[in-house]
PDB file of N, CA, C and O in Angstrom:
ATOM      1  N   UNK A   1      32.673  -2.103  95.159  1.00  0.00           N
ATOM      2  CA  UNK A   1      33.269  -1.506  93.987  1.00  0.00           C
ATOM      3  C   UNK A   1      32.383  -0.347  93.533  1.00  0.00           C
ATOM      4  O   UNK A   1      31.215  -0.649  93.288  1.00  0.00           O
ATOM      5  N   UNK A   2      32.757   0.971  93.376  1.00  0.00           N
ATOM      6  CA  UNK A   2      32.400   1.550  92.936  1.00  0.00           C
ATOM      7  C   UNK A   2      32.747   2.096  91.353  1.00  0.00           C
ATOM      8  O   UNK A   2      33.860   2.374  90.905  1.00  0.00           O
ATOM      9  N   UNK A   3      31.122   2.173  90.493  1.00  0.00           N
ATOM     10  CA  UNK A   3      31.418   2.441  89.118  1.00  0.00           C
ATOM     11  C   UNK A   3      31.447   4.112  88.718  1.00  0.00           C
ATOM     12  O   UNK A   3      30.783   5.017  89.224  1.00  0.00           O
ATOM     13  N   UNK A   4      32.641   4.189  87.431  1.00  0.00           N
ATOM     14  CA  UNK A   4      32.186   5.403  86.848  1.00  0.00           C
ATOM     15  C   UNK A   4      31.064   6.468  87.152  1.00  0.00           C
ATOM     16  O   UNK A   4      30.010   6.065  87.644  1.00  0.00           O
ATOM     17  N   UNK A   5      31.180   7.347  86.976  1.00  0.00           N
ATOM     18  CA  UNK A   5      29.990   8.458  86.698  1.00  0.00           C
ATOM     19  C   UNK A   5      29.485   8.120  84.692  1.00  0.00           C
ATOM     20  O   UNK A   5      30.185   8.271  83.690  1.00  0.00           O
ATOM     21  N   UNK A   6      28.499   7.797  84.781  1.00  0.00           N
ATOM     22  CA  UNK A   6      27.851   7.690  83.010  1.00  0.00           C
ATOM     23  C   UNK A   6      28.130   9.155  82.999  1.00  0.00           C
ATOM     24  O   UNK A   6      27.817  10.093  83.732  1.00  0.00           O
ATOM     25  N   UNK A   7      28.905   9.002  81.787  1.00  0.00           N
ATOM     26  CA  UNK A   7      29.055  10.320  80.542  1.00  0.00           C
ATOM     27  C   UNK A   7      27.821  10.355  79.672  1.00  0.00           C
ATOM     28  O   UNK A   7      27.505   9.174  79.531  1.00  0.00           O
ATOM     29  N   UNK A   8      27.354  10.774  79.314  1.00  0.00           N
ATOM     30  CA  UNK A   8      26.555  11.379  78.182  1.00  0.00           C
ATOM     31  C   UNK A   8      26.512  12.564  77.533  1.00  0.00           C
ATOM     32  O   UNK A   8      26.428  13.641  78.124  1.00  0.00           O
ATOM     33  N   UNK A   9      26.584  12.392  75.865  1.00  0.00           N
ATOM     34  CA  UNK A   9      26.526  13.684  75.251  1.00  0.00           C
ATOM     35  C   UNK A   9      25.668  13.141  74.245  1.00  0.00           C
ATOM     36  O   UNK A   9      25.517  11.945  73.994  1.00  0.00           O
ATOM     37  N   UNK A  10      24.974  14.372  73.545  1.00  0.00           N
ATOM     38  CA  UNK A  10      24.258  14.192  72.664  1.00  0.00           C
ATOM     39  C   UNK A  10      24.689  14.391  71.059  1.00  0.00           C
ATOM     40  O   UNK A  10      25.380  15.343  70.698  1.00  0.00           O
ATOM     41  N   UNK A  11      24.149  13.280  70.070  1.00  0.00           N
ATOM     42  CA  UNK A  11      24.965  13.700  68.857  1.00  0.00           C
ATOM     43  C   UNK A  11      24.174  14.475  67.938  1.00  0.00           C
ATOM     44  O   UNK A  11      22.945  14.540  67.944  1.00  0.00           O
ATOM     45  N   UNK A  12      25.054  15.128  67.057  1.00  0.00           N
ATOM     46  CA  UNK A  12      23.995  15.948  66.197  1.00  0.00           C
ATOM     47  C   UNK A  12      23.858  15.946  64.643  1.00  0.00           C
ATOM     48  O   UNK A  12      24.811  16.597  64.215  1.00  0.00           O
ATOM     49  N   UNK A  13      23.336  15.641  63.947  1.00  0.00           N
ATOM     50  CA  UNK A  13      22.617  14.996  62.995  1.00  0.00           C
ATOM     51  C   UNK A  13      23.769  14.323  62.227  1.00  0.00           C
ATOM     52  O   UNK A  13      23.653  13.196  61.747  1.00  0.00           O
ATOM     53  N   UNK A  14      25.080  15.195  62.117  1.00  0.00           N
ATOM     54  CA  UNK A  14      26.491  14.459  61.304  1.00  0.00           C
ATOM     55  C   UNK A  14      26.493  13.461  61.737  1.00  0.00           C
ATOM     56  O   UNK A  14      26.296  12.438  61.081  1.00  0.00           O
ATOM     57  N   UNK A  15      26.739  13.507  63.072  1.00  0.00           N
ATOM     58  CA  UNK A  15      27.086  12.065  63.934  1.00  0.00           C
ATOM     59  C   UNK A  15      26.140  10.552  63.929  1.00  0.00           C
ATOM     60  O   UNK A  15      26.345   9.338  63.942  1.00  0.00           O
ATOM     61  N   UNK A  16      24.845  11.641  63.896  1.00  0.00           N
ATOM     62  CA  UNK A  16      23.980  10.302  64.039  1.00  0.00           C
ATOM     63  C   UNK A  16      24.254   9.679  62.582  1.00  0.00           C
ATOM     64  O   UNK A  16      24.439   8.465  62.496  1.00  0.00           O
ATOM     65  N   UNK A  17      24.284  10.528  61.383  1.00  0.00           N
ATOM     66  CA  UNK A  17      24.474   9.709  60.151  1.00  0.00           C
ATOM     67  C   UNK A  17      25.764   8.715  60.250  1.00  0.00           C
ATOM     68  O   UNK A  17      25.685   7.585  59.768  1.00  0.00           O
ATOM     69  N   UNK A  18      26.940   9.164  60.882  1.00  0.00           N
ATOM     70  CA  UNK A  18      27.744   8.410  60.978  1.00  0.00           C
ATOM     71  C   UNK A  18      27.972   7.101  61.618  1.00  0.00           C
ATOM     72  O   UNK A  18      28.743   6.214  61.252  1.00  0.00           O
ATOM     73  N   UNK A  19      26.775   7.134  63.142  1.00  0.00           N
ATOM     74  CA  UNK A  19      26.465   6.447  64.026  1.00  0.00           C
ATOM     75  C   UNK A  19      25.736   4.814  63.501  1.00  0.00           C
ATOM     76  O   UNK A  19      25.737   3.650  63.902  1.00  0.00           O
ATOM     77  N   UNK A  20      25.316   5.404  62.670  1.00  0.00           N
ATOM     78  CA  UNK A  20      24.285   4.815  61.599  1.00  0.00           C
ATOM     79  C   UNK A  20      24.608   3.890  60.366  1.00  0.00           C
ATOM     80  O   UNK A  20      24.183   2.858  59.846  1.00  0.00           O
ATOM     81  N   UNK A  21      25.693   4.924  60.169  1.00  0.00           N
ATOM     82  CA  UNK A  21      26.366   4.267  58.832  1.00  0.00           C
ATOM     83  C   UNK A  21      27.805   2.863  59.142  1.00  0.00           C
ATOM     84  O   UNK A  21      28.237   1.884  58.534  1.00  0.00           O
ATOM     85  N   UNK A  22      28.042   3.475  60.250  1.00  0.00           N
ATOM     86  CA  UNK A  22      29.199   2.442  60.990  1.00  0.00           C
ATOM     87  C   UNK A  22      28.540   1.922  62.351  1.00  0.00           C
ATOM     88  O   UNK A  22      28.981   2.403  63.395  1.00  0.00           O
ATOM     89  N   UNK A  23      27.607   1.059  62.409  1.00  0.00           N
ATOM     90  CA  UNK A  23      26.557   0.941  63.544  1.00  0.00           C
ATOM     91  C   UNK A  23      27.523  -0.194  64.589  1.00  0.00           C
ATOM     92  O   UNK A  23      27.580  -1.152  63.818  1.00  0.00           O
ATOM     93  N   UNK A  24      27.976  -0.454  65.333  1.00  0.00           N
ATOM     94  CA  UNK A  24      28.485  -1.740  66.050  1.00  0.00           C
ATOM     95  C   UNK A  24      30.757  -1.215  66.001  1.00  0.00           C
ATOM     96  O   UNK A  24      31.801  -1.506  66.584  1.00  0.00           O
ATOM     97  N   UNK A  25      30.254  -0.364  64.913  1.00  0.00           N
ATOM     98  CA  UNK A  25      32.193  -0.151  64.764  1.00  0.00           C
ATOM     99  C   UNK A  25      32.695   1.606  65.637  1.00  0.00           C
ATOM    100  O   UNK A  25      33.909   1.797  65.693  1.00  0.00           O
ATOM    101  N   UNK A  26      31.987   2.472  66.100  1.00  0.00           N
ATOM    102  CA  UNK A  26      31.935   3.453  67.127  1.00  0.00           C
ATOM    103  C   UNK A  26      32.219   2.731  68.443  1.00  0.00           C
ATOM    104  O   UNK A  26      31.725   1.754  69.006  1.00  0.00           O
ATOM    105  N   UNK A  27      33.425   3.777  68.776  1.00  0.00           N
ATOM    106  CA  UNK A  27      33.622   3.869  70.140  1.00  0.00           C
ATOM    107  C   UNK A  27      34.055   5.193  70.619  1.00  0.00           C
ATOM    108  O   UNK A  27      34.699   5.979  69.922  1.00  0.00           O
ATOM    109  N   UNK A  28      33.680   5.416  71.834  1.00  0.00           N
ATOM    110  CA  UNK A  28      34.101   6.566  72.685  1.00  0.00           C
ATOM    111  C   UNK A  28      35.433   7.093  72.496  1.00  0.00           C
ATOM    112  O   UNK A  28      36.320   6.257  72.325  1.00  0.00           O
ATOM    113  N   UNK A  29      35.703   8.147  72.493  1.00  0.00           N
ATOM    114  CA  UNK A  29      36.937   8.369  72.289  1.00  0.00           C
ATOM    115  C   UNK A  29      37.628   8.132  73.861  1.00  0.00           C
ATOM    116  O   UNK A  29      38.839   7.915  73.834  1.00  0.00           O
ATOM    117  N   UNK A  30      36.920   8.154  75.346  1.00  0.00           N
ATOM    118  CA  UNK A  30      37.667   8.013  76.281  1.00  0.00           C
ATOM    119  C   UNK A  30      38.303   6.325  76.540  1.00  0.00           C
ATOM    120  O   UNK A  30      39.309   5.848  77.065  1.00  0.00           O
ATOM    121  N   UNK A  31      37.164   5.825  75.889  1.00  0.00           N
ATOM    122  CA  UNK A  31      36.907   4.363  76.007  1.00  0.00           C
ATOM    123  C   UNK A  31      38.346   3.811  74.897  1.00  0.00           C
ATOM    124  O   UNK A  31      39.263   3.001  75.036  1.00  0.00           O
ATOM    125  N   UNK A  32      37.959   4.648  73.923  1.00  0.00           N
ATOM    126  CA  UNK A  32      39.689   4.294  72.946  1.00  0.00           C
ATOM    127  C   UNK A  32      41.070   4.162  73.631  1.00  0.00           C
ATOM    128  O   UNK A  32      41.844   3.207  73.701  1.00  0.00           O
ATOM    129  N   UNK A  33      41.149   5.744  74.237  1.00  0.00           N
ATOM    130  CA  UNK A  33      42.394   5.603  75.378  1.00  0.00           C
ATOM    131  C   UNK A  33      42.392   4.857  76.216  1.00  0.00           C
ATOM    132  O   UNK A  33      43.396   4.152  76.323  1.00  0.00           O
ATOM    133  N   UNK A  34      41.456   4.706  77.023  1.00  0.00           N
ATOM    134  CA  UNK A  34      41.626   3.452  78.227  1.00  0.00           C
ATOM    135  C   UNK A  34      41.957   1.956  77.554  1.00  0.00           C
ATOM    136  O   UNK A  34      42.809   1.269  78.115  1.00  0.00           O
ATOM    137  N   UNK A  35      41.382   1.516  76.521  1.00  0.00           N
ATOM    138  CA  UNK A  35      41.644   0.093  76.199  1.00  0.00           C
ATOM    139  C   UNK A  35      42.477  -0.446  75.244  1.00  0.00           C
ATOM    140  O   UNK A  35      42.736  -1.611  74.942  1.00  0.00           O
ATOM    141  N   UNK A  36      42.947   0.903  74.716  1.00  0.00           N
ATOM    142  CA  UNK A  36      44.141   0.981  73.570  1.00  0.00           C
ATOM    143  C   UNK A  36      45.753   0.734  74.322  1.00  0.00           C
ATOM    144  O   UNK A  36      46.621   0.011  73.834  1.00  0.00           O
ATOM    145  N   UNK A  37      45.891   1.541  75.641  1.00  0.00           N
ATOM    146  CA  UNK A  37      46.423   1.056  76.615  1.00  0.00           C
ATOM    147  C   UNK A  37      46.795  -0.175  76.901  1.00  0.00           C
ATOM    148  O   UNK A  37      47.977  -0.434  76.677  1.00  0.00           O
ATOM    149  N   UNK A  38      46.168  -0.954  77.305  1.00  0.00           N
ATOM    150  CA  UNK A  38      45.995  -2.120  77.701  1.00  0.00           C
ATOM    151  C   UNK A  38      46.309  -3.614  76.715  1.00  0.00           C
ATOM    152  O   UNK A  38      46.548  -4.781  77.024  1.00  0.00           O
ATOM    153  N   UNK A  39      46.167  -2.892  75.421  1.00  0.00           N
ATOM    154  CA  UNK A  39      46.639  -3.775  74.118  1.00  0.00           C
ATOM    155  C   UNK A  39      45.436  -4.231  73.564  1.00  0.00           C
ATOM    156  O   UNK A  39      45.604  -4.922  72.559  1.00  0.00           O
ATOM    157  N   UNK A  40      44.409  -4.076  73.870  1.00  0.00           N
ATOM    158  CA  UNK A  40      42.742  -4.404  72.799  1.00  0.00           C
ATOM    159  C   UNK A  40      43.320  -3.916  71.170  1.00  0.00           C
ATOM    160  O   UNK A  40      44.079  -3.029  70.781  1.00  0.00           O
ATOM    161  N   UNK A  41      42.636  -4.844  70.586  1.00  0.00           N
ATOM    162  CA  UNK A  41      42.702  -3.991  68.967  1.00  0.00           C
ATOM    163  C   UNK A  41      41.354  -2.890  69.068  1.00  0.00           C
ATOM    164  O   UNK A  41      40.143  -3.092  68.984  1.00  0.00           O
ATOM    165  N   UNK A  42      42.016  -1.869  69.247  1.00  0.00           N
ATOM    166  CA  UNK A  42      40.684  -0.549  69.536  1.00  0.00           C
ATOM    167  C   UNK A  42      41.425   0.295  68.252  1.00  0.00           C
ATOM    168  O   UNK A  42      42.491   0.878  68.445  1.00  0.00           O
ATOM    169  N   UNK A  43      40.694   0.302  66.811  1.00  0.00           N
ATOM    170  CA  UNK A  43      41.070   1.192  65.678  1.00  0.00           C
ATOM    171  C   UNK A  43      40.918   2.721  66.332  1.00  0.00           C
ATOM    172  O   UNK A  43      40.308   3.044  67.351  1.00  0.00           O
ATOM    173  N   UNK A  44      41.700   3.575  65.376  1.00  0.00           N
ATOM    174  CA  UNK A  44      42.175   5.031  66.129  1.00  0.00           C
ATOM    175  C   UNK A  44      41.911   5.593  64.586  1.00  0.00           C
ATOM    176  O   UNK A  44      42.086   6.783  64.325  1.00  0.00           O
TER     177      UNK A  44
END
Protein backbone atom coordinates (compact mmCIF):
# COMPACT_ATOMS: atom_id res chain seq x y z
CA UNK A 1 0.00 0.00 0.00
CA UNK A 2 1.18 3.02 -0.85
CA UNK A 3 0.60 6.37 1.33
CA UNK A 4 -0.18 9.98 0.40
CA UNK A 5 2.52 12.52 -0.28
CA UNK A 6 2.49 14.71 3.46
CA UNK A 7 1.16 18.17 2.63
CA UNK A 8 2.55 20.81 4.64
CA UNK A 9 1.97 24.48 4.92
CA UNK A 10 2.91 26.85 7.28
CA UNK A 11 0.49 29.02 9.44
CA UNK A 12 0.81 32.57 10.09
CA UNK A 13 0.29 34.21 13.27
CA UNK A 14 -3.90 34.58 12.58
CA UNK A 15 -3.96 30.99 12.23
CA UNK A 16 -1.80 29.96 14.89
CA UNK A 17 -4.10 32.14 17.27
CA UNK A 18 -6.89 30.30 15.90
CA UNK A 19 -5.05 26.93 16.01
CA UNK A 20 -4.74 27.64 19.58
CA UNK A 21 -7.89 28.92 20.45
CA UNK A 22 -9.88 25.83 18.87
CA UNK A 23 -6.96 23.27 19.69
CA UNK A 24 -8.29 19.42 18.91
CA UNK A 25 -11.53 21.07 16.74
CA UNK A 26 -9.21 22.09 13.24
CA UNK A 27 -9.19 20.15 10.35
CA UNK A 28 -7.69 20.31 6.93
CA UNK A 29 -9.73 21.59 4.56
CA UNK A 30 -8.70 18.53 2.08
CA UNK A 31 -9.26 16.16 4.92
CA UNK A 32 -12.98 17.92 5.30
CA UNK A 33 -13.82 16.92 1.66
CA UNK A 34 -12.55 13.50 1.74
CA UNK A 35 -14.45 12.46 5.01
CA UNK A 36 -17.46 14.64 4.69
CA UNK A 37 -18.04 12.37 1.69
CA UNK A 38 -18.13 9.38 3.26
CA UNK A 39 -20.74 10.57 6.05
CA UNK A 40 -18.20 11.42 9.24
CA UNK A 41 -19.73 14.34 11.23
CA UNK A 42 -16.75 16.65 9.80
CA UNK A 43 -18.26 20.50 10.76
CA UNK A 44 -17.87 22.85 7.52
Amino acid sequence: MTSAPAVTSEMDHLDQLGAKAFAGFLVRKDLVRKYSRRQYPVAT
